[in-house]
PDB file with SEQRES, HELIX, SHEET and CRYST1 records, atoms N, CA, C and O in Angstrom:
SEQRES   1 A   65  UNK UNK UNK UNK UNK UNK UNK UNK UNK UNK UNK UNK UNK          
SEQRES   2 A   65  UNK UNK UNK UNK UNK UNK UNK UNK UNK UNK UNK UNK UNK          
SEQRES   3 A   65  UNK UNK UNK UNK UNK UNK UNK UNK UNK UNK UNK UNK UNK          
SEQRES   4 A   65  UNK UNK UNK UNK UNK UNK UNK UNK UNK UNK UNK UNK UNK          
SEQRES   5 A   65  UNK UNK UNK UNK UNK UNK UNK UNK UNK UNK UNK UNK UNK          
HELIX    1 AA1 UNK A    3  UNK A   26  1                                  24    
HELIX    2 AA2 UNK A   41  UNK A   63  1                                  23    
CRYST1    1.000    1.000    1.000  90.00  90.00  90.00 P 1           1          
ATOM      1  N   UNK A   1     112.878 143.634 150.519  1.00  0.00           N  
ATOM      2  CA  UNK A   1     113.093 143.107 149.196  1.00  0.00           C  
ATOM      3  C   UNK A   1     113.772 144.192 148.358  1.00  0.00           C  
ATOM      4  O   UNK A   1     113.248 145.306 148.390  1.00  0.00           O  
ATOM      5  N   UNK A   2     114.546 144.067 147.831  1.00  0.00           N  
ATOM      6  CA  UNK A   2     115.344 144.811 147.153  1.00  0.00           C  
ATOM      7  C   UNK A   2     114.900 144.941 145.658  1.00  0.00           C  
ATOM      8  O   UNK A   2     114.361 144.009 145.062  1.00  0.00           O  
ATOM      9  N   UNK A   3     115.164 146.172 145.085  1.00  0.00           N  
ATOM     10  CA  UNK A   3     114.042 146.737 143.854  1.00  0.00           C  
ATOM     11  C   UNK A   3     114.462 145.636 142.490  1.00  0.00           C  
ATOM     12  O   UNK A   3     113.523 145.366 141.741  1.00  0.00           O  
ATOM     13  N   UNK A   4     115.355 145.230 142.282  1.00  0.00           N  
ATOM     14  CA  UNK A   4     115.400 144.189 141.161  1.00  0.00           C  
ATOM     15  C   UNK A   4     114.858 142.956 141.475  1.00  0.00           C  
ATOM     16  O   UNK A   4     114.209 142.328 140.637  1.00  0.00           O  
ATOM     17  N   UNK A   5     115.065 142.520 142.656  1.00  0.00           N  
ATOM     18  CA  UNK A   5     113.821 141.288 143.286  1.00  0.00           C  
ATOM     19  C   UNK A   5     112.489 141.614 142.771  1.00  0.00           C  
ATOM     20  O   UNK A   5     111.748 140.912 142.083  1.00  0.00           O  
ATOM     21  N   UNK A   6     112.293 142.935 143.273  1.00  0.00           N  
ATOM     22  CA  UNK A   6     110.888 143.319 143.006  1.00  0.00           C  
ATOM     23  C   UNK A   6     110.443 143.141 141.099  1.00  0.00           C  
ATOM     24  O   UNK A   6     109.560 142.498 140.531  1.00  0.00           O  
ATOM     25  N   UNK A   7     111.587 144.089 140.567  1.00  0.00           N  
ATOM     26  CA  UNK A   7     111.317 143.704 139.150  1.00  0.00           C  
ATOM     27  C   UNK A   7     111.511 142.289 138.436  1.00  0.00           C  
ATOM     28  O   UNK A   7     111.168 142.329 137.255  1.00  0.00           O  
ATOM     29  N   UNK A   8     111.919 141.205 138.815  1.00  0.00           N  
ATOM     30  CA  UNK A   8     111.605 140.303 138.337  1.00  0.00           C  
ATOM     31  C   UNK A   8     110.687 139.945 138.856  1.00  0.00           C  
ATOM     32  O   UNK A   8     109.912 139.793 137.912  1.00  0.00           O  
ATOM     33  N   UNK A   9     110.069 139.627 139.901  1.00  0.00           N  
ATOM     34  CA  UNK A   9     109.048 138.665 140.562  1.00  0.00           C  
ATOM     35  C   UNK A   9     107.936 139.472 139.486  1.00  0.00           C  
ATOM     36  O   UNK A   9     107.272 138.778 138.716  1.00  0.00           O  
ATOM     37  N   UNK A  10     107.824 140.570 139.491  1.00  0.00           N  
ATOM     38  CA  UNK A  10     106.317 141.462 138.736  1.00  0.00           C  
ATOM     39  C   UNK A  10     106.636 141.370 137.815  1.00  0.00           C  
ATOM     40  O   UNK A  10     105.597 140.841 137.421  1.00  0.00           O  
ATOM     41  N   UNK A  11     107.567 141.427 136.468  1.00  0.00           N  
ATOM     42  CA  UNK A  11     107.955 141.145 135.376  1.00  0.00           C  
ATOM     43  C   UNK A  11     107.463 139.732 134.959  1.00  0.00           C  
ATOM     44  O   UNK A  11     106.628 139.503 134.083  1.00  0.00           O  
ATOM     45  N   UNK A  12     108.269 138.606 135.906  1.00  0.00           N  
ATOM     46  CA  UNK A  12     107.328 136.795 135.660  1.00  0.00           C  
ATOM     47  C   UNK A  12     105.771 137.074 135.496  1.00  0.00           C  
ATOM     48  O   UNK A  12     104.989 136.471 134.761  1.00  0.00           O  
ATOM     49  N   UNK A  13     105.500 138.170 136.385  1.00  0.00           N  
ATOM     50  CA  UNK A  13     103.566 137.527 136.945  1.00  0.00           C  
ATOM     51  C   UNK A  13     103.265 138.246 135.721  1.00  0.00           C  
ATOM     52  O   UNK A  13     102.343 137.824 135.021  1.00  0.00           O  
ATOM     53  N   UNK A  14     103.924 139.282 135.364  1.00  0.00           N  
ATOM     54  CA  UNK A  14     102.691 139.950 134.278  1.00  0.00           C  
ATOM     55  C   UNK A  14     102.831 139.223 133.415  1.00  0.00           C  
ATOM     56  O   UNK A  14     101.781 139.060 132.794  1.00  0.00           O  
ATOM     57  N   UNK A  15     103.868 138.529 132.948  1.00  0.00           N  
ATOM     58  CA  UNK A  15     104.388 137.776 131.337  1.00  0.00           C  
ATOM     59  C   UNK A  15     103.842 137.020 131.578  1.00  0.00           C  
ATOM     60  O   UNK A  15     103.268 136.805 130.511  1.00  0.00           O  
ATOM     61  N   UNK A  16     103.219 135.752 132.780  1.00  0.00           N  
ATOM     62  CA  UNK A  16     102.501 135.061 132.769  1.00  0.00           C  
ATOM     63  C   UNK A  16     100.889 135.177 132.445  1.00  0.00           C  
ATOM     64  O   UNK A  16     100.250 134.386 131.751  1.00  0.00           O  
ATOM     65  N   UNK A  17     100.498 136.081 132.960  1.00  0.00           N  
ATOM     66  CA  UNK A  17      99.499 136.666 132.947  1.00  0.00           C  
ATOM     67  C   UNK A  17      99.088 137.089 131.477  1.00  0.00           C  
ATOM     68  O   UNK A  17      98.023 136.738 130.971  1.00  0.00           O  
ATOM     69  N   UNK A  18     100.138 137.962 130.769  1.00  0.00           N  
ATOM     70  CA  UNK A  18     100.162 137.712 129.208  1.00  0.00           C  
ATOM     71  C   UNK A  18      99.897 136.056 128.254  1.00  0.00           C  
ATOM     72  O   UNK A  18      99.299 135.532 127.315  1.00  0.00           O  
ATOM     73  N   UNK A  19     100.811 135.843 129.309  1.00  0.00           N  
ATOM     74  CA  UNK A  19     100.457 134.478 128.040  1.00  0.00           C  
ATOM     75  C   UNK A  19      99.101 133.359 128.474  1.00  0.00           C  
ATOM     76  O   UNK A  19      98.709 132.493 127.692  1.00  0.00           O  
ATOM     77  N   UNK A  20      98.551 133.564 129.755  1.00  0.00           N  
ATOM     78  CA  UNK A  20      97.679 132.834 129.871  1.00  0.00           C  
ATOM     79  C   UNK A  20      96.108 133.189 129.183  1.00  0.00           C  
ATOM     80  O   UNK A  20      95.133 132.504 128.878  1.00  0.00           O  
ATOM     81  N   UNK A  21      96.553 135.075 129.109  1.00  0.00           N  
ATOM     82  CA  UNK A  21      95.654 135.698 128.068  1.00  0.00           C  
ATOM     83  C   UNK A  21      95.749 135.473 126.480  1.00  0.00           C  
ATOM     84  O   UNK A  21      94.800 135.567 125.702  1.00  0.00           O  
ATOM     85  N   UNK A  22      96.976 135.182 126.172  1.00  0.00           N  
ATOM     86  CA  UNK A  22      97.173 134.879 125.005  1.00  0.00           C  
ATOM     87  C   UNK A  22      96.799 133.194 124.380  1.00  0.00           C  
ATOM     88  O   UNK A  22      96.536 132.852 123.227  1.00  0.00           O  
ATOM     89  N   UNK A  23      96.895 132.395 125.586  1.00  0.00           N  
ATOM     90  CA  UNK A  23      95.911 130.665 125.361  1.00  0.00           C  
ATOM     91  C   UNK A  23      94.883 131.022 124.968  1.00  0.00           C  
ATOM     92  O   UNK A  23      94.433 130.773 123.850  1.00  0.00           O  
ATOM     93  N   UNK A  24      94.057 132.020 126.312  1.00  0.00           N  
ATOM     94  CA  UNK A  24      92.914 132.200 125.802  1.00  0.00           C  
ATOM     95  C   UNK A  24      92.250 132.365 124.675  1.00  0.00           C  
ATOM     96  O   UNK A  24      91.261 131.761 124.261  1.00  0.00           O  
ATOM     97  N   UNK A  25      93.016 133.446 124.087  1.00  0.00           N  
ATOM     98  CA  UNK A  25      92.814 134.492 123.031  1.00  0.00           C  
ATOM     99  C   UNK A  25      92.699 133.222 121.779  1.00  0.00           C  
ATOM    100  O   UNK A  25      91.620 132.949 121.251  1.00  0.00           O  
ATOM    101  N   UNK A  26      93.859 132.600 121.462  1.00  0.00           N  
ATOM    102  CA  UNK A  26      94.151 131.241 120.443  1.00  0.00           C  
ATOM    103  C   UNK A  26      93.708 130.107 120.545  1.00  0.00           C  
ATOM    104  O   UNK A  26      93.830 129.199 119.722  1.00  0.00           O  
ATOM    105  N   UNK A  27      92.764 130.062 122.305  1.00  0.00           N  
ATOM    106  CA  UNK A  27      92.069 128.593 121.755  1.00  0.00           C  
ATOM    107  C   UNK A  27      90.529 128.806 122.262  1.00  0.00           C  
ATOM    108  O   UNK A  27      89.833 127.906 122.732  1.00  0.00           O  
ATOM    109  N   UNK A  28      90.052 130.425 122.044  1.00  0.00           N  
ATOM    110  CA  UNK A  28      88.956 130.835 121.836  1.00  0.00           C  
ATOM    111  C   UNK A  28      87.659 130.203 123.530  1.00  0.00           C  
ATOM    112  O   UNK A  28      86.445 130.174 123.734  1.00  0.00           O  
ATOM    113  N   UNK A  29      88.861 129.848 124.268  1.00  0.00           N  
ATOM    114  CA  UNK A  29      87.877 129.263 125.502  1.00  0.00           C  
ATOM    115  C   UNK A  29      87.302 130.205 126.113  1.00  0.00           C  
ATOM    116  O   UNK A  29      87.675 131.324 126.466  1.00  0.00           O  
ATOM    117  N   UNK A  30      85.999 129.431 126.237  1.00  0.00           N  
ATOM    118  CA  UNK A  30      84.531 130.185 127.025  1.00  0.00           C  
ATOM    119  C   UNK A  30      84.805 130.228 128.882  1.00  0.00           C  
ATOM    120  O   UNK A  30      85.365 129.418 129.622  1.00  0.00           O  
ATOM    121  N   UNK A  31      84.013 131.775 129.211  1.00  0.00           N  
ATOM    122  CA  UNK A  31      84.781 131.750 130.870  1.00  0.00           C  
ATOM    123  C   UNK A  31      83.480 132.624 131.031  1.00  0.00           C  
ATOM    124  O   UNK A  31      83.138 133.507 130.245  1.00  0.00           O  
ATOM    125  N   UNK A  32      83.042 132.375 131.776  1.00  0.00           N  
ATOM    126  CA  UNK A  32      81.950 132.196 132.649  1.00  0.00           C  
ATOM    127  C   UNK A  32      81.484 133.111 133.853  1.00  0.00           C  
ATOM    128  O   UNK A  32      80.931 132.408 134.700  1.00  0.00           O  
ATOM    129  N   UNK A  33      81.524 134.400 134.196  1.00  0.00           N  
ATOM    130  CA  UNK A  33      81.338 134.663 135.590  1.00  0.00           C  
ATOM    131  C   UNK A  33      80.135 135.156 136.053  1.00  0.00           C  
ATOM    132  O   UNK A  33      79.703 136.229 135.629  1.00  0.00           O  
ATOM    133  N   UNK A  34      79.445 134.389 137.008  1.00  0.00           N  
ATOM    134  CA  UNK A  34      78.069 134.463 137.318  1.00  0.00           C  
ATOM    135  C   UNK A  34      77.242 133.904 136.485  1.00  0.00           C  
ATOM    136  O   UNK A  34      76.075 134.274 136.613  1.00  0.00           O  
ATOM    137  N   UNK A  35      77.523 132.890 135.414  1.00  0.00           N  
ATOM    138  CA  UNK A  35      76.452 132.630 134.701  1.00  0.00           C  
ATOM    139  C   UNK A  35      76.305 133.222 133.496  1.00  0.00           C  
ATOM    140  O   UNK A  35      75.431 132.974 132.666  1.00  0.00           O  
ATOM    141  N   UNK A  36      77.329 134.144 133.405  1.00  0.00           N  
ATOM    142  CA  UNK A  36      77.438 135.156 132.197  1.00  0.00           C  
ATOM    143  C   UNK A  36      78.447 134.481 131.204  1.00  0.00           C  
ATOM    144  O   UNK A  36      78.751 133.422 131.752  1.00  0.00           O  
ATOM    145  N   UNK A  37      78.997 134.560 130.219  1.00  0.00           N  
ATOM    146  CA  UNK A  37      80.019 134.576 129.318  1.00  0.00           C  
ATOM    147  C   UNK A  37      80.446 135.728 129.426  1.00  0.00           C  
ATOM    148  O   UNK A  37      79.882 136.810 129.262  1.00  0.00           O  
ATOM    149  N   UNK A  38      81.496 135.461 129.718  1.00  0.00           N  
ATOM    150  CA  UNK A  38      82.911 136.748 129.115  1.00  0.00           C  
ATOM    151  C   UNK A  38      83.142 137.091 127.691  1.00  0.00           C  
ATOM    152  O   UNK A  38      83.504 136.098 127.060  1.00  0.00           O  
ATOM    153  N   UNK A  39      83.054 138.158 126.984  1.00  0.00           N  
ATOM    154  CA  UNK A  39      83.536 138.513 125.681  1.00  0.00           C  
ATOM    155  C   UNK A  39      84.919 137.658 125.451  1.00  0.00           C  
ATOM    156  O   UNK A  39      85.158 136.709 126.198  1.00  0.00           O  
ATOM    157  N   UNK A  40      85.823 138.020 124.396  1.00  0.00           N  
ATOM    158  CA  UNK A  40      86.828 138.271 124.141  1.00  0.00           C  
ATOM    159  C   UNK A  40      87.489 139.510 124.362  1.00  0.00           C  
ATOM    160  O   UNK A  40      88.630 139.401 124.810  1.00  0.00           O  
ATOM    161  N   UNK A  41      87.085 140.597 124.174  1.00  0.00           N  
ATOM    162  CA  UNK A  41      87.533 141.851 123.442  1.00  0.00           C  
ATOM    163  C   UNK A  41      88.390 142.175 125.262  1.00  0.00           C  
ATOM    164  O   UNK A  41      89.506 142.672 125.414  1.00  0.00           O  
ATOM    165  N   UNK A  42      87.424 141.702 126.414  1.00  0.00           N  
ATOM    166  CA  UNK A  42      88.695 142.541 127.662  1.00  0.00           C  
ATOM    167  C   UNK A  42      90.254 141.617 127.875  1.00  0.00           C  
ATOM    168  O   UNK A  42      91.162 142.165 128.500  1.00  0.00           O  
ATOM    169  N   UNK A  43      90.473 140.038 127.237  1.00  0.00           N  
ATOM    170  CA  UNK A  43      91.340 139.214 126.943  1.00  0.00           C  
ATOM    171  C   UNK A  43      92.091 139.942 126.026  1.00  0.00           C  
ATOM    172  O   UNK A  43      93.270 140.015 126.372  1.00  0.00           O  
ATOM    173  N   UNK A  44      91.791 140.597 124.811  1.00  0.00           N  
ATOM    174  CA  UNK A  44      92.812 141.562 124.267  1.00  0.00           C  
ATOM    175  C   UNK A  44      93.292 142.732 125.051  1.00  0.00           C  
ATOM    176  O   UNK A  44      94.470 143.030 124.856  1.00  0.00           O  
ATOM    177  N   UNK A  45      92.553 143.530 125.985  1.00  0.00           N  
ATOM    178  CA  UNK A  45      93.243 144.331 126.734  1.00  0.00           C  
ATOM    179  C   UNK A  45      93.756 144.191 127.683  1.00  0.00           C  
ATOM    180  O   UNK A  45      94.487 145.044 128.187  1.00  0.00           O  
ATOM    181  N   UNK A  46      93.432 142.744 128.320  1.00  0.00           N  
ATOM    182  CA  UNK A  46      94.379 142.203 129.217  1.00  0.00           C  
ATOM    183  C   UNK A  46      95.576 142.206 128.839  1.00  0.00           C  
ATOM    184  O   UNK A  46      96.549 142.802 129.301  1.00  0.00           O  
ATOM    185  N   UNK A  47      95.445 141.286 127.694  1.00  0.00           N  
ATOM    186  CA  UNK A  47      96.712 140.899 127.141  1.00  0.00           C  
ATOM    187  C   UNK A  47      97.753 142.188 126.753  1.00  0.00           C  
ATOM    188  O   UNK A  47      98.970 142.020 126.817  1.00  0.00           O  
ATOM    189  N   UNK A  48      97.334 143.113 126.463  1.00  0.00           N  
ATOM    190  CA  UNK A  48      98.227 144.651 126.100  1.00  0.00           C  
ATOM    191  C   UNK A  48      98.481 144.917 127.345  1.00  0.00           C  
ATOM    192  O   UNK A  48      99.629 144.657 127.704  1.00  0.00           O  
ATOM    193  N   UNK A  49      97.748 145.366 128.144  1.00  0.00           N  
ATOM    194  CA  UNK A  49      98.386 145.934 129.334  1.00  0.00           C  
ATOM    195  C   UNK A  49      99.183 144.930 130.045  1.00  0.00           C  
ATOM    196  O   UNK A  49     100.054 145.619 130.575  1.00  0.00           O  
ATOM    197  N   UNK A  50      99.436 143.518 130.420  1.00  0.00           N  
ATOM    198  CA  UNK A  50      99.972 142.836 130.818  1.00  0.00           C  
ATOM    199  C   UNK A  50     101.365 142.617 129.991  1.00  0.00           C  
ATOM    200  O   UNK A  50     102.437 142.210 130.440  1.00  0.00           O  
ATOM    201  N   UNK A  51     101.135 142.892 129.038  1.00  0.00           N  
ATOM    202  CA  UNK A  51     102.567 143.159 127.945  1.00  0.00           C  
ATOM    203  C   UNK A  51     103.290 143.786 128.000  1.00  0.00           C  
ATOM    204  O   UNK A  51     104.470 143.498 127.800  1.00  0.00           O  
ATOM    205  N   UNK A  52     102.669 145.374 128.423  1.00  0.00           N  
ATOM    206  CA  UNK A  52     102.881 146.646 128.669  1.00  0.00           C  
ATOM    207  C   UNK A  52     104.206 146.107 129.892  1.00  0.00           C  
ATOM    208  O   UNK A  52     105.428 145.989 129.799  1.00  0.00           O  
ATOM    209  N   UNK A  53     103.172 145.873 131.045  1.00  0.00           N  
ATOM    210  CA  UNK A  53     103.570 145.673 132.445  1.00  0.00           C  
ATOM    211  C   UNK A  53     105.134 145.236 132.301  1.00  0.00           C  
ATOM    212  O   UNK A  53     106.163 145.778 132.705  1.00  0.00           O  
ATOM    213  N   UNK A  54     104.912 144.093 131.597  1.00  0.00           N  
ATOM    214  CA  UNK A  54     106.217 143.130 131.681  1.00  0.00           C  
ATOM    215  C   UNK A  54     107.188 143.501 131.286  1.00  0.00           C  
ATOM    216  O   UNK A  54     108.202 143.206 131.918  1.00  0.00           O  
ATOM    217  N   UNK A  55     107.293 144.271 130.128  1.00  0.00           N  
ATOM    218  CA  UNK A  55     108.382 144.903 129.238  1.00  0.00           C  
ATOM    219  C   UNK A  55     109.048 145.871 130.112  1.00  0.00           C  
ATOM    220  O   UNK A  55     110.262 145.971 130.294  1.00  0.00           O  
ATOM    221  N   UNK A  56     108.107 146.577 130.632  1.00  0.00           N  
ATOM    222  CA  UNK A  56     108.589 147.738 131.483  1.00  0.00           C  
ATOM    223  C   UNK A  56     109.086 147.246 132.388  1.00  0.00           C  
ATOM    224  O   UNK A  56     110.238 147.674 132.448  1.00  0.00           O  
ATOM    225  N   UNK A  57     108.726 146.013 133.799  1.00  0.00           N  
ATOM    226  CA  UNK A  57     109.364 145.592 134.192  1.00  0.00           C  
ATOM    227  C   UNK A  57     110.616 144.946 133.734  1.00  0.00           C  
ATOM    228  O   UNK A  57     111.605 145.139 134.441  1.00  0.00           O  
ATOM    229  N   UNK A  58     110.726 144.336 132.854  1.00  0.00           N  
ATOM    230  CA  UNK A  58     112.090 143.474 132.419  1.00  0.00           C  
ATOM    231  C   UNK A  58     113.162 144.840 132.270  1.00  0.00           C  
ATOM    232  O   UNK A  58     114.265 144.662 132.786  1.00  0.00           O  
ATOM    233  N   UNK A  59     112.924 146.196 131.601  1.00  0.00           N  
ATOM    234  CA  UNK A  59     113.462 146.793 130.933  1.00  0.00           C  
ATOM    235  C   UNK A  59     114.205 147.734 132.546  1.00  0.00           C  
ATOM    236  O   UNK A  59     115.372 148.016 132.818  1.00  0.00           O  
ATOM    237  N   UNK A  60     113.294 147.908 133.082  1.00  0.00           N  
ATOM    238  CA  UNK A  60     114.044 148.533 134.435  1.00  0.00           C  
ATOM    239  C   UNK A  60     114.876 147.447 135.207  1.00  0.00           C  
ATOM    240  O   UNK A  60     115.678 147.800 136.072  1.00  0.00           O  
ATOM    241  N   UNK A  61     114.704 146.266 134.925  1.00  0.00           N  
ATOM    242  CA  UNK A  61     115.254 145.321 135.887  1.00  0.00           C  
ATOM    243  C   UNK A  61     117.005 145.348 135.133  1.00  0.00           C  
ATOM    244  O   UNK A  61     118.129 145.462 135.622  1.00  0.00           O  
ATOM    245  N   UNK A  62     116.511 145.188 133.832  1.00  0.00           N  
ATOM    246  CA  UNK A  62     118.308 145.269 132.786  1.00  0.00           C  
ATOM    247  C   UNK A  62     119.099 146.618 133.617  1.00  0.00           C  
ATOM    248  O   UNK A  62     120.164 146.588 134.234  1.00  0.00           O  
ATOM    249  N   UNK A  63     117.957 148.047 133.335  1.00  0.00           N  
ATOM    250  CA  UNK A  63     119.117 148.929 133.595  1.00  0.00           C  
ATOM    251  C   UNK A  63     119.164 149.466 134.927  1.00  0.00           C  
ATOM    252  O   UNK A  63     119.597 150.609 135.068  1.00  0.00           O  
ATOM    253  N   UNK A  64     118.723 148.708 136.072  1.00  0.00           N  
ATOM    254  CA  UNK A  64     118.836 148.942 137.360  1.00  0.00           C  
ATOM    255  C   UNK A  64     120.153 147.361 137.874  1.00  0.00           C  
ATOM    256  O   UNK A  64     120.062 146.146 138.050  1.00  0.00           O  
ATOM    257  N   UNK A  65     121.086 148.279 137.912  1.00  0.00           N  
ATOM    258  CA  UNK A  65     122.512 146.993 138.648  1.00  0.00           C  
ATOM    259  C   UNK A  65     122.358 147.537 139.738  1.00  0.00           C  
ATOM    260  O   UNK A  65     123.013 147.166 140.712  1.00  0.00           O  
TER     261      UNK A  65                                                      
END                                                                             
């Protein structure tokens, strides 16, 4: 696989990954593991570092021809 393949395919997953944290985040849904409730507060650091991820990917993918 060739390295701009690579940066888009990981660029999509994290931006996805951002925004499925970001539903979360705006429609306040309850998630569950083991019987437990999940906070909010690791959905905000998901959401940053998955932001992080993506940008950086998109941004190497522009200046890698």
């Amino acid at each position: 696989m060739k390295l701009r393949h690579y940066l888009l395919i990981s660029g999509s997953i994290f931006g996805f990954a951002a925004l499925v944290q970001l539903v979360r985040i705006f429609t306040a849904a309850t998630i569950e593991v083991a019987g437990l409730p999940v906070p909010m507060f690791p959905s905000y650091a998901a959401l940053l570092v998955a932001l992080v991820l993506a940008i950086s990917a998109f941004r190497l993918f522009k200046s890698n021809k």
